[in-house]
ROSE-4610 file (N, C-alpha, C; in Angstrom, 1 decimal, always signed):
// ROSE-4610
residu = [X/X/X/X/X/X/X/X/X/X/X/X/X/X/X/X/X/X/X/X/X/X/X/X/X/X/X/X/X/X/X/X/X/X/X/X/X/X/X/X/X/X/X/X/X/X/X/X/X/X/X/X/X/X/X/X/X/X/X/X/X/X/X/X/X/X/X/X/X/X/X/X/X/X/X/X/X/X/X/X/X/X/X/X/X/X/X/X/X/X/X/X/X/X/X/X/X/X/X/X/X/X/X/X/X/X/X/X/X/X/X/X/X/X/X/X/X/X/X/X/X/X/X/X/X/X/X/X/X/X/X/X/X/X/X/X/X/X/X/X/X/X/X/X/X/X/X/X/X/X/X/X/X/X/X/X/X/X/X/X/X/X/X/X/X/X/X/X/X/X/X/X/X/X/X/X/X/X/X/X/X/X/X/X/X/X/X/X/X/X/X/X/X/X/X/X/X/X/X/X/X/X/X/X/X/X/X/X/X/X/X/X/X/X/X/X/X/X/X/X/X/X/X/X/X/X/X/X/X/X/X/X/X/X/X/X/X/X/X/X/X/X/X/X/X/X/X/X/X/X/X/X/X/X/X/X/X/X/X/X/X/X/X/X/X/X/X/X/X/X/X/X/X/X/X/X/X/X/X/X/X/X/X/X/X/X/X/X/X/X/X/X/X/X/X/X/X/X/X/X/X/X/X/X/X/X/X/X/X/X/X/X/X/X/X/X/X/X/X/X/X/X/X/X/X/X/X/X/X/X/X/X/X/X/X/X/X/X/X/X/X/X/X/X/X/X/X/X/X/X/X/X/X/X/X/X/X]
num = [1/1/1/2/2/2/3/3/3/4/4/4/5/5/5/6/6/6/7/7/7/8/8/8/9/9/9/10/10/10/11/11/11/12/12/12/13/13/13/14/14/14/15/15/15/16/16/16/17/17/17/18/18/18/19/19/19/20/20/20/21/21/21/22/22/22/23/23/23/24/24/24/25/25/25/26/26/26/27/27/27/28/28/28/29/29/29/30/30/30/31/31/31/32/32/32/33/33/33/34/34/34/35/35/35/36/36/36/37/37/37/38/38/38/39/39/39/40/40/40/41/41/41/42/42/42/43/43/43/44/44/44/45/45/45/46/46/46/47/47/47/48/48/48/49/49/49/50/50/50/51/51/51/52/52/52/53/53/53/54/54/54/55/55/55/56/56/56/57/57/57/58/58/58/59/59/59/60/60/60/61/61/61/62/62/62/63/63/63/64/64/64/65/65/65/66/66/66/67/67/67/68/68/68/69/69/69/70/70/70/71/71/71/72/72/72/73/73/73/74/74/74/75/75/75/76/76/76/77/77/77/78/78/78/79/79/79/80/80/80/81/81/81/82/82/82/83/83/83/84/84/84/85/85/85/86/86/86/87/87/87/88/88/88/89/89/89/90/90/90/91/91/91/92/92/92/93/93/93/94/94/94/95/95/95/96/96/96/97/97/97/98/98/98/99/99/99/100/100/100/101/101/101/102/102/102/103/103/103/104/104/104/105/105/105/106/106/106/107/107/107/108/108/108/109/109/109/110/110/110/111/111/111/112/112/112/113/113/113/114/114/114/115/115/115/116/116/116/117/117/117/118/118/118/119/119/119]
x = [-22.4/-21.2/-20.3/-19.0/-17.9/-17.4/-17.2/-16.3/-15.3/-13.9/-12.8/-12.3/-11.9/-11.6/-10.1/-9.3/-8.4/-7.1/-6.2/-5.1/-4.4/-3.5/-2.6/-1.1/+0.1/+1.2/+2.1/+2.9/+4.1/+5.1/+6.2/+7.4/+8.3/+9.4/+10.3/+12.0/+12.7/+13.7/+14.9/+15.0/+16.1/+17.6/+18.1/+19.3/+19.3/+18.4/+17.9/+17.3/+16.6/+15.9/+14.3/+14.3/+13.4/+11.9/+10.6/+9.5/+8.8/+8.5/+7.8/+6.2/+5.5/+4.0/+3.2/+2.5/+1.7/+0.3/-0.5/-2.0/-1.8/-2.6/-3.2/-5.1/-5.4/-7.2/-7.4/-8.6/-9.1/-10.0/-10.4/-11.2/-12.3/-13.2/-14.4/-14.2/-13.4/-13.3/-12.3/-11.4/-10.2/-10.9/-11.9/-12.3/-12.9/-13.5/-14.9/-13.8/-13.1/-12.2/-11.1/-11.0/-9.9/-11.0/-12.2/-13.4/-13.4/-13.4/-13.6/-12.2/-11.1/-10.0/-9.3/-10.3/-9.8/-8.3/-8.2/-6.7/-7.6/-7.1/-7.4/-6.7/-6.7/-6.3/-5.2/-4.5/-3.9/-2.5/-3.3/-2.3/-1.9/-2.8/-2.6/-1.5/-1.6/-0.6/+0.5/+1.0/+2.2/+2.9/+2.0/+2.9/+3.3/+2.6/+3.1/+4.2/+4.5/+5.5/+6.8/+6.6/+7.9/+7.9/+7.1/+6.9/+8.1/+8.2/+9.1/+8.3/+8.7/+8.3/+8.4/+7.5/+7.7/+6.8/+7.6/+6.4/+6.4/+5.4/+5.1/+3.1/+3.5/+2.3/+1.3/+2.1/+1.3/+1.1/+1.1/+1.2/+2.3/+1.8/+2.5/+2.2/+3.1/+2.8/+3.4/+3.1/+3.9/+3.6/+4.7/+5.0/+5.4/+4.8/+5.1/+5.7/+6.8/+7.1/+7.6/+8.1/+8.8/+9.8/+10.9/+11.8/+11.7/+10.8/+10.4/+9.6/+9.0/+8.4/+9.0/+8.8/+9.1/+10.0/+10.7/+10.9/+9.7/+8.8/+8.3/+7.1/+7.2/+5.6/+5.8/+7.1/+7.8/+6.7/+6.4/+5.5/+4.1/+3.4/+2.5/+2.4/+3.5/+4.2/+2.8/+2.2/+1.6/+0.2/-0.2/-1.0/-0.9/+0.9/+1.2/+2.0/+2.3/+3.7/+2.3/+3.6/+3.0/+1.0/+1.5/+0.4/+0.7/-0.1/+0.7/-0.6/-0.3/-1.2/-0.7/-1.6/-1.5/-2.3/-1.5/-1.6/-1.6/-2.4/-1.8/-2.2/-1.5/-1.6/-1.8/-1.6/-2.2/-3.8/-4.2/-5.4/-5.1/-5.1/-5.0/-6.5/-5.6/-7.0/-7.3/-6.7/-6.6/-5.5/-5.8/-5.1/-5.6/-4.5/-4.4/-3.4/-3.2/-2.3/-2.0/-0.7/+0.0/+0.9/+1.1/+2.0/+3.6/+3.6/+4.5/+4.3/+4.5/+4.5/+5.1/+6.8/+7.2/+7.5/+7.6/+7.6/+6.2/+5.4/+3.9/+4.2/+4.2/+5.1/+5.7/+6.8/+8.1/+7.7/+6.7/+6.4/+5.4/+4.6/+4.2/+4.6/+4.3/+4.7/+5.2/+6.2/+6.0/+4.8/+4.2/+2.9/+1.9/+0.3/-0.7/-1.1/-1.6/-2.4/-3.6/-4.5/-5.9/-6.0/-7.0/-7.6/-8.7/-8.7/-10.0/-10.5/-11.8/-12.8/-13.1/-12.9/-13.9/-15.0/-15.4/-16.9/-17.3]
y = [+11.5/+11.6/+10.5/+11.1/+10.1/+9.6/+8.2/+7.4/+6.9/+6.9/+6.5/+5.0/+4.4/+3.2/+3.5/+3.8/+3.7/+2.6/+2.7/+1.3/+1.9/+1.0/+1.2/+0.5/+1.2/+0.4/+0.7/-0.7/-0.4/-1.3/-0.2/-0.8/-0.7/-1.4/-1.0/-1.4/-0.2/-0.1/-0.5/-1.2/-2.5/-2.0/-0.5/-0.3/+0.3/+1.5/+2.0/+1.2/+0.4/-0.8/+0.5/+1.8/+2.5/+1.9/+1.9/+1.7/+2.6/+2.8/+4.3/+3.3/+4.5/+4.3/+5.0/+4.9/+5.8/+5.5/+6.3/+5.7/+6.2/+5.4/+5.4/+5.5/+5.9/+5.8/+5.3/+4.4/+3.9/+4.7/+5.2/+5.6/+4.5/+5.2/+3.9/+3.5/+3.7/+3.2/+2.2/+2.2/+0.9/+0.0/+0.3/-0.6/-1.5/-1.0/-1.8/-2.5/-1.8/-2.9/-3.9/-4.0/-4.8/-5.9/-5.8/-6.6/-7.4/-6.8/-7.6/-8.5/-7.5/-8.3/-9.5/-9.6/-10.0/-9.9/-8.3/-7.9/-7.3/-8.1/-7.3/-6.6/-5.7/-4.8/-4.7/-6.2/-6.9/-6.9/-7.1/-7.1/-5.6/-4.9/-3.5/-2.9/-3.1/-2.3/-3.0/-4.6/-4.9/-5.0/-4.3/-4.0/-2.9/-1.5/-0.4/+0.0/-1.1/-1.2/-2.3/-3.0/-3.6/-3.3/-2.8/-2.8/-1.6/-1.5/-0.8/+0.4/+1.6/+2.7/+3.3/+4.3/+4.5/+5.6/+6.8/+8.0/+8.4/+8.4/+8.7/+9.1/+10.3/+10.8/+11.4/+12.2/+12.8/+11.5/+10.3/+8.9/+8.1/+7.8/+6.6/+5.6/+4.4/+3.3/+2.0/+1.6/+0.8/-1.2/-1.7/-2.6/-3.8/-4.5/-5.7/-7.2/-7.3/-8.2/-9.5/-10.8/-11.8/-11.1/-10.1/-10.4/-9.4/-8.3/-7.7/-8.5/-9.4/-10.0/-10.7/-9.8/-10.6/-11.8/-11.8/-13.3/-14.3/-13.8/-14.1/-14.1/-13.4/-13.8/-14.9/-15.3/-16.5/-17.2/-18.1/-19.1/-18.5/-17.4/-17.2/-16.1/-16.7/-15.3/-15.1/-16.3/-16.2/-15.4/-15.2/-13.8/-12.5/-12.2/-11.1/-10.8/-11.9/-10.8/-10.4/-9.5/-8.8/-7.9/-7.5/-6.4/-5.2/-4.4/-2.9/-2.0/-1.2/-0.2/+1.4/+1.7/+3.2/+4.3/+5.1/+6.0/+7.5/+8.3/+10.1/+10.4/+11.3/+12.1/+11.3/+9.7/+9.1/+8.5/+8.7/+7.9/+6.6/+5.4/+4.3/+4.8/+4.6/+5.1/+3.7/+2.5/+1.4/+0.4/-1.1/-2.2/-2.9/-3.3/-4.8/-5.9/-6.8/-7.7/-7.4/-7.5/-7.4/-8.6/-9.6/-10.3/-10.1/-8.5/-8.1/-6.6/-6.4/-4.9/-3.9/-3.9/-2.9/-2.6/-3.9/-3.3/-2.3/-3.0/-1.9/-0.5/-0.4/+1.1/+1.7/+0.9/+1.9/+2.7/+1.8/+2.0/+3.2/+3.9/+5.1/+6.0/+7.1/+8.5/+9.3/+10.4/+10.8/+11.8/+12.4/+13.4/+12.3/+12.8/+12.8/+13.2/+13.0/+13.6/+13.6/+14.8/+14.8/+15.3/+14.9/+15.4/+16.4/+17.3/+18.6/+18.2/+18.1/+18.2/+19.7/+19.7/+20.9/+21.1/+22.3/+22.5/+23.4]
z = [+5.4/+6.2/+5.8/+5.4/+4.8/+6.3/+6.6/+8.0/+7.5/+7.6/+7.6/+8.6/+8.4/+9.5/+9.1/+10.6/+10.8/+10.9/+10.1/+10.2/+11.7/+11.9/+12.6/+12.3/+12.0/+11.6/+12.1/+13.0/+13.9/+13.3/+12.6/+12.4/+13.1/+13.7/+14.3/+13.2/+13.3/+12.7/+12.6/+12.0/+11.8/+12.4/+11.9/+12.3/+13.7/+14.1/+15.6/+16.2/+15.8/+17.3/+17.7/+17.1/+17.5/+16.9/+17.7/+17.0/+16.8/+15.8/+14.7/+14.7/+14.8/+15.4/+14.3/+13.6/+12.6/+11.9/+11.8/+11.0/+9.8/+9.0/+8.0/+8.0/+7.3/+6.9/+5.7/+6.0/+4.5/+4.0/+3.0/+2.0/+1.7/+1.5/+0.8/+0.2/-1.1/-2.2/-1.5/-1.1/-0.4/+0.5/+1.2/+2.3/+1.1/+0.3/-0.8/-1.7/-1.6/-2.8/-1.9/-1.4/-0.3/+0.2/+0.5/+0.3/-0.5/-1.8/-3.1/-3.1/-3.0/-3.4/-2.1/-1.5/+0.1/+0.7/+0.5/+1.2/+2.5/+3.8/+5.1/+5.7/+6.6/+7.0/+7.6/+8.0/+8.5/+7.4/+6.1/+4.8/+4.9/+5.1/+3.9/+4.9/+6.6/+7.3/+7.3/+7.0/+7.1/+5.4/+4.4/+2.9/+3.5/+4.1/+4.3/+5.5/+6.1/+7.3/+6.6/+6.1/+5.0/+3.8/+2.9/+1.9/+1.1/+0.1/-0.8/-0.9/-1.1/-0.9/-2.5/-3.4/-4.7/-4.8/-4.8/-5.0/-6.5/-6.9/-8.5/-8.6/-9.3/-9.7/-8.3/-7.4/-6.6/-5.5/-5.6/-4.8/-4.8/-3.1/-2.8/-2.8/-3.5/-3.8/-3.1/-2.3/-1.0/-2.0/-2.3/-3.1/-2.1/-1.5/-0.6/-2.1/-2.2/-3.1/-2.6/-2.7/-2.0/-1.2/-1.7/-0.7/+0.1/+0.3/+1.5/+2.5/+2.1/+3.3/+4.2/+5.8/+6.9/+7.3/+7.9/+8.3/+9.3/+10.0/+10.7/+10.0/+8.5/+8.0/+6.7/+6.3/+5.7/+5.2/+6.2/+6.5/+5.4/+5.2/+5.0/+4.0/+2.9/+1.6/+0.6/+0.2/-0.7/-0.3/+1.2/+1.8/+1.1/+1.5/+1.7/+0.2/-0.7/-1.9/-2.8/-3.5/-4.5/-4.9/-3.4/-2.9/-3.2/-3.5/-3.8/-2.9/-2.1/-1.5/-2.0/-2.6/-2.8/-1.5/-1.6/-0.6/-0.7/-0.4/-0.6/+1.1/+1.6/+2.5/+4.0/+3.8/+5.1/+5.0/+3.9/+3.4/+2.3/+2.5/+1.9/+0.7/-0.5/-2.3/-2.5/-2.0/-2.8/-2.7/-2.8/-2.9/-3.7/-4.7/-5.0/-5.3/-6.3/-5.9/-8.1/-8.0/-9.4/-9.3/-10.6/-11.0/-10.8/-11.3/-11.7/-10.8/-10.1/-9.6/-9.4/-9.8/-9.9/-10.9/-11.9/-13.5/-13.4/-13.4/-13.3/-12.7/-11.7/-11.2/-11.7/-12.0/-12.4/-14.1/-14.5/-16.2/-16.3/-14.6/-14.8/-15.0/-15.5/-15.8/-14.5/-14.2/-13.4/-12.8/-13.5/-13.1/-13.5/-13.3/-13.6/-14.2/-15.2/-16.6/-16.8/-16.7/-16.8/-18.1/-18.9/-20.1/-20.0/-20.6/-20.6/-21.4/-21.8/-22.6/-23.1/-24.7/-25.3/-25.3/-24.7/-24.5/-25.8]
């Protein structure tokens, strides 16, 4: 039995003042790797609540870089820049941290490309 651990991410909207409430779920493979990469949970919902938004290849790619970060998380940049969390459907696939992260993004293809093997 697959268990999901739930995010929770509240952003409130800069020009309405309204707060938007929404989850996300980690996948095993993102809890195990956010572990490894010591991005906490803490990280992964405040890239996807400021973070730059980049749909490519069937995914979302939520890009926390210097100048999305917070004013109030300022103090504590080198935590939070240049995180990228990927995302499909409300399930977090994965986090990590890129030098360069939107060059990286922007340099993928738009589809997905799977290879078939001749049998």
């Amino acid at each position: 039995m697959i268990h999901f651990k739930t995010i929770d991410v509240i952003q409130k909207d800069k020009k309405t003042g309204c707060v938007l409430k929404f989850q996300f779920e980690h996948s095993c493979h993102s809890m195990k790797r956010g572990i490894q990469r010591c991005i906490s949970n803490e990280q992964v919902s405040v890239v996807i609540a400021y973070g730059e938004l980049i749909e490519k290849q069937g995914l979302q790619y939520y890009i926390l870089g210097e100048d999305n970060i917070p004013e109030e998380l300022r103090k504590e940049k080198d935590r939070f820049r240049n995180i990228v969390v990927v995302a499909r459907e409300g399930v977090v696939i994965t986090s990590y941290r890129s030098k360069c992260p939107f060059r990286h993004i922007k340099k993928k293809s738009k589809t997905f490309y799977t290879q078939k093997l001749a049998v």
